[in-house]
N, C-alpha and C positions, 0 to 999 in steps of 0.2 A: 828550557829545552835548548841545548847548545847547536853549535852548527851542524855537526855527526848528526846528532838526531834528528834535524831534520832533514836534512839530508835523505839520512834512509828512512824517513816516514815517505819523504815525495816517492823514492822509489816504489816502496813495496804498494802505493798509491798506483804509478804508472805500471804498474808492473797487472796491476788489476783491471784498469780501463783500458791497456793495450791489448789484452787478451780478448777483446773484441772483437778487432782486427777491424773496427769501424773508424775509417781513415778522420773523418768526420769528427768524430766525440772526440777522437783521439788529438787531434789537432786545438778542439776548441779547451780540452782539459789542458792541454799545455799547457796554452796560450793563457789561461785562469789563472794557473797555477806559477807561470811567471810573472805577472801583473800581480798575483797575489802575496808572491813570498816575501816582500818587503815589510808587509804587515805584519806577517806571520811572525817575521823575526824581531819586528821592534814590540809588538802586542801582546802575541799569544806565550806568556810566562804563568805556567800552570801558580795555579796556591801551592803551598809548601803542602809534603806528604807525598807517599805515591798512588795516592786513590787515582786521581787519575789518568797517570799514568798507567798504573795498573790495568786499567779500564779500558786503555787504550788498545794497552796490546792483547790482551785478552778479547779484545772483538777484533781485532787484525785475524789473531789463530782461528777464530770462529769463522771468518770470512772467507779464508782460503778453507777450510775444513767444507763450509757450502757449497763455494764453486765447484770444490772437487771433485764431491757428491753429487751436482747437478744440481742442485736446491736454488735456482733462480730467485724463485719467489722471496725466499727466506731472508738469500745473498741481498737482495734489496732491499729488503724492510729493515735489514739489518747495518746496512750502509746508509738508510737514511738517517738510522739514530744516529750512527757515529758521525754523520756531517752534523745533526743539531748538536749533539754533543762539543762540537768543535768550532760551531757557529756560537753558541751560549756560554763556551769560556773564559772566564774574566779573570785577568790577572790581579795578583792579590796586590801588589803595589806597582807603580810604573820602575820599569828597570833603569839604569842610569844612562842606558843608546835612546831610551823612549822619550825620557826627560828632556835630553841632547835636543833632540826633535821637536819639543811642545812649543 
């Protein structure tokens, strides 16, 4: 996943915990989320394919499709997968900025 992508993954991320308008969550997700993205970018290098990727974005459109809806309950159950999902990804080989690093 290159920098773009992540990039607009953190977006359409903050874009979702901001609409809470909980000064709170919203702060502490940041704050995660910059303490975290170093990782992100030397670690998370999906396996070759677009499984999942595909996966990814396809519970993104599912996620705003629930909020939209009001489906709270669903909206969560449904963001918790995609954090394990994204918590349990292992890259298929270490990239050569990872390597850099060991």
């Amino acid at each position: 996943m290159g920098g773009e992508a992540l990039t607009a993954h953190r977006a359409f991320h903050q874009a979702v915990y901001r609409a809470s308008h909980n000064d709170v969550l919203i702060r502490l997700l940041d704050d995660l989320w910059d303490k975290s993205d170093r990782y992100r970018r030397l670690g998370l290098e999906l396996p070759p394919g677009d499984e999942p990727r595909t996966r990814d974005l396809q519970e993104h459109h599912q996620l705003v499709s629930l909020i939209v809806d009001g489906r709270a309950a669903e909206a969560a159950q449904l963001m918790r997968g995609h954090i394990t999902h994204s918590l349990t990804a292992r890259p298929s080989a270490p990239s050569k900025t990872a390597r850099a690093f060991a």
